[in-house]
N, C-alpha and C positions, 0 to 999 in steps of 0.2 A: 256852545263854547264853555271851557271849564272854568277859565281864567287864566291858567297857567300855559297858554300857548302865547301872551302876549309879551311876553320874554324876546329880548333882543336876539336878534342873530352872533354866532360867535364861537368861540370853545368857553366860553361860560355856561352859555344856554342853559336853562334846567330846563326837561321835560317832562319833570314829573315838581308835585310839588313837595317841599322839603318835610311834609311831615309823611308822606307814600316813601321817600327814600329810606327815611330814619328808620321806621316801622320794616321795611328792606333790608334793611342792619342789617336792626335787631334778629329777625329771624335769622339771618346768615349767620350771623356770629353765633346765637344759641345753637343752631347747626352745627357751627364747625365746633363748639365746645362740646357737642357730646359726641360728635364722632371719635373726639380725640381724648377722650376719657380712657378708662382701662378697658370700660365693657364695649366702645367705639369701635367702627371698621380698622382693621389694620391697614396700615400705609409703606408705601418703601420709604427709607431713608431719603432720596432721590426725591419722592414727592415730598416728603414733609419739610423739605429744603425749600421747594418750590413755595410752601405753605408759608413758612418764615418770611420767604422775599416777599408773599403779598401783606403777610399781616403787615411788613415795614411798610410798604406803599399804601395800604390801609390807614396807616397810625398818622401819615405824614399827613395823609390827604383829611381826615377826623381833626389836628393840630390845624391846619387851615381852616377847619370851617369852625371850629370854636374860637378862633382867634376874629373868624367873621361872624360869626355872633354876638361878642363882644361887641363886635364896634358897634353893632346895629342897636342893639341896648344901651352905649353908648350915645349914639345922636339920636335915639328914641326917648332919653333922658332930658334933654332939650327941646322936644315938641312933643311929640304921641303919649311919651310915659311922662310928662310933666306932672299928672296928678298923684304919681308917686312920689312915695318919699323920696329925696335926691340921696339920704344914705343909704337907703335899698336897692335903688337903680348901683348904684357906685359896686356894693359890696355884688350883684350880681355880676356885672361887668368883669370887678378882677378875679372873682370866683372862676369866672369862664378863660379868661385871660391864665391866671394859673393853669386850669385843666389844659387847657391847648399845650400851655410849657412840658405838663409832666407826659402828655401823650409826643410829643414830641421828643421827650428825652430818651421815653420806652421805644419809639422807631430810631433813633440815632445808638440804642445801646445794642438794638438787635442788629441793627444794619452792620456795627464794628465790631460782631460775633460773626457775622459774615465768612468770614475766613476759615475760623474756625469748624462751623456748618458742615461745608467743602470740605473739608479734611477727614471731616469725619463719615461724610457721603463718601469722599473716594476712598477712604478705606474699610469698608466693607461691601459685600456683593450686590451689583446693582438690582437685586429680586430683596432683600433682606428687610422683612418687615417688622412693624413696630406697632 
């Protein structure tokens, strides 16, 4: 047993643990930033559209789970991380609390470019790569 199978049942469940995800990312996203450099695979319009709606649902679901780290550092403040400073714990918390806000506001800016996106997917050829 690894540890991480004793996770409740649910749509929370993790089956992996959070630092195999993160590490998960990270390779994805360093992935997808060099694909999409200049010297990167070329893509249609069409998919890179595609690519924006996940990075939004990327950024939302990243905004939730730094906003859930926060808290855990929060009441870890209170028993586990007691023997830390209580302004270290704090300043880490809202540290984390901010980042969730500003990865949230980069998914809420992309997502209401949206439209935009589309517009510019349908007007050009659905082969037209970038």
């Amino acid at each position: 047993m690894l540890g991480h199978e004793q996770n409740p049942p649910g749509p929370q469940r993790l089956t992996l643990p959070p630092t195999v995800v993160a590490s998960h990312l990270r390779s994805c996203a360093d992935d997808l930033a060099t694909s999409l450099t200049a010297s990167g695979t070329a893509a249609t319009v069409p998919e890179l559209l595609q690519v924006v709606e996940h990075l939004v649902a990327g950024q939302q679901a990243l905004a939730v789970a730094l906003e859930g780290l926060a808290g855990r550092v929060d009441e870890g403040g209170e028993s586990t991380l007691a023997a830390a400073r209580e302004v270290d714990v704090e300043v880490v918390a809202e540290v984390l609390r901010a980042a969730a806000t500003a990865v949230g506001c980069s998914a809420d800016a992309l997502a209401e470019a949206g439209p935009s996106f589309e517009c510019v997917s349908e007007s050009v050829a659905p082969d037209t790569r970038l």
